[in-house]
MARDREN-402407 format. One record per residue (C-alpha): residue in three letters; x, y, z. Coordinates in steps of 0.2 Angstrom, whole numbers, plus 5000, padded with zeros to 4 digits. Example, Ala and Ser with C-alpha at 12.3 -4.5 7.8 and 13.67 -1.06 7.14 Angstrom:
2
ALA506249785039SER506849955036
END
This chain:
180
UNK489050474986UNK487950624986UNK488550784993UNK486950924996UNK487851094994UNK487051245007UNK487251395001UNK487651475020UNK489151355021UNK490851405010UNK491651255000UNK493651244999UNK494251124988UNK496051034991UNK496250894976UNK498050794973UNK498550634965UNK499250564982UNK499150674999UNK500850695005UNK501250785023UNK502250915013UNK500350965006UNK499651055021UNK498050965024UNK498250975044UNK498351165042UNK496751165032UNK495751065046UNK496251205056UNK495351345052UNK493751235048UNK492251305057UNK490151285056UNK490151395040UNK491751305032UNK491551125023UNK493251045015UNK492950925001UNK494750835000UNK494950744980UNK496450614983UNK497050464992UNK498250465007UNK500050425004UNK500150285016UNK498850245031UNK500050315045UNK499550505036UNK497650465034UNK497750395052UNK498450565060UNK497150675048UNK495750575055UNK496350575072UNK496550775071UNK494850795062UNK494150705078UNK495250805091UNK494450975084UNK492750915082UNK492750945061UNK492350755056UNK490550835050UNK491450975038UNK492550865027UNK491950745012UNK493250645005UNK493050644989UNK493550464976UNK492450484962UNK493450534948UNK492050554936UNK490850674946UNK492550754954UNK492650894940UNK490650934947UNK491451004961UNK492651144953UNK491151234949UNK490151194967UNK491451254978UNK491951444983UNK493951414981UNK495151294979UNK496551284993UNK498551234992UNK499351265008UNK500651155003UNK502451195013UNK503551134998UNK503151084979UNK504051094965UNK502651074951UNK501151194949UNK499951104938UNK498751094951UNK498651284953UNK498651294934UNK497151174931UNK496251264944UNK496551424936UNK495951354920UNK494251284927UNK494151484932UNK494251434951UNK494751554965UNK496451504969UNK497251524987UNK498751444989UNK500451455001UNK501751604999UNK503151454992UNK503951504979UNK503351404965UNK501751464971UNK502251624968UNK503051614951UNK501051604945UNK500151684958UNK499951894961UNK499251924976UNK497551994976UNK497552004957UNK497451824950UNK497451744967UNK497851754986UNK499251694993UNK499551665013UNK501051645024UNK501551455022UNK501251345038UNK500351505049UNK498351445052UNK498151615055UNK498551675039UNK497651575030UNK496051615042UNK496351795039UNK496751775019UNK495151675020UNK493951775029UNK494651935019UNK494251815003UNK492251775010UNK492151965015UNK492652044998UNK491351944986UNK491952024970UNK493751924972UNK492551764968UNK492251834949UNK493651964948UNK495451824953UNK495051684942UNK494351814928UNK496451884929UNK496851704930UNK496251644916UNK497051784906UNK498651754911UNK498351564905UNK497651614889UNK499151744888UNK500651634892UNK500251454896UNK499351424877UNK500251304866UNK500951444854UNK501751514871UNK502451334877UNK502751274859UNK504051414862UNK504851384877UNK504951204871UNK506051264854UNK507051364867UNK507551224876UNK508051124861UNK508851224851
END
């Protein structure tokens, strides 16, 4: 699949293993829009979820700004193509996503859940927005396009709070802790 980037429209990124209903995509299609295209890297959980993302992509008229995405070998292409990459998950209870994200130096807009949080300042090495409200996320989003410096200056604080606490020196640590 080939996948010609314009530079009017913003890219959000959303990538899982396996989409779960606990992840938030059906939030996501909701603030879509002409300028917005959502590139989704994962497989449904089962059919009945795919089934009811498809039908609401077709009931608000978004079909044409959403790319699935099943290419693992190009998929790591797209960290670097898109604007930000979005979790607007409404529970988890692992944050390797964010993490990786953060390590590709990816803007990173994510859920205010608390896992989420335990990595995330807002406004400093990402943004956070209310979990489950469309109209936060459209307003954390819109401030995010408005502000261009956040695209260089959240994952640039990202990154150093990778290379500051989650190196192997750092985890090598918390590992010994754990065991000793």
């Amino acid at each position: 699949m080939k996948l010609k980037f314009d530079k009017a429209i913003h890219y959000l990124l959303f990538s899982v293993e396996t989409i779960e209903q606990h992840h938030g995509v059906d939030l996501l299609l909701e603030t879509l829009c002409d300028h917005v295209h959502l590139i989704v890297i994962g497989t449904f959980a089962n059919d009945s979820l795919k089934n009811s993302f498809e039908l609401l992509a077709r009931e608000l008229r978004i079909v044409q700004h959403i790319t699935f995405w099943n290419d693992e070998a190009t998929q790591t292409m797209l960290w670097g193509a898109c604007d930000a990459m979005v979790f607007p998950f409404v529970q988890s209870y692992r944050n390797e996503y964010i993490l990786e994200a953060m390590s590709h130096a990816l803007p990173v807009i994510a859920s205010n859940i608390p896992i989420h949080e335990e990595l995330i300042t807002h406004q400093l090495n990402g943004l956070l927005f209310e979990k489950g409200n469309v109209q936060s996320l459209k307003e954390v989003l819109n401030y995010f396009w408005e502000y261009k410096y956040l695209a260089t200056d959240l994952p640039k604080e990202a990154l150093k709070m990778i290379r500051d606490y989650y190196n192997w020196q750092e985890t090598t640590k918390g590992y010994l802790k754990l065991i000793a």
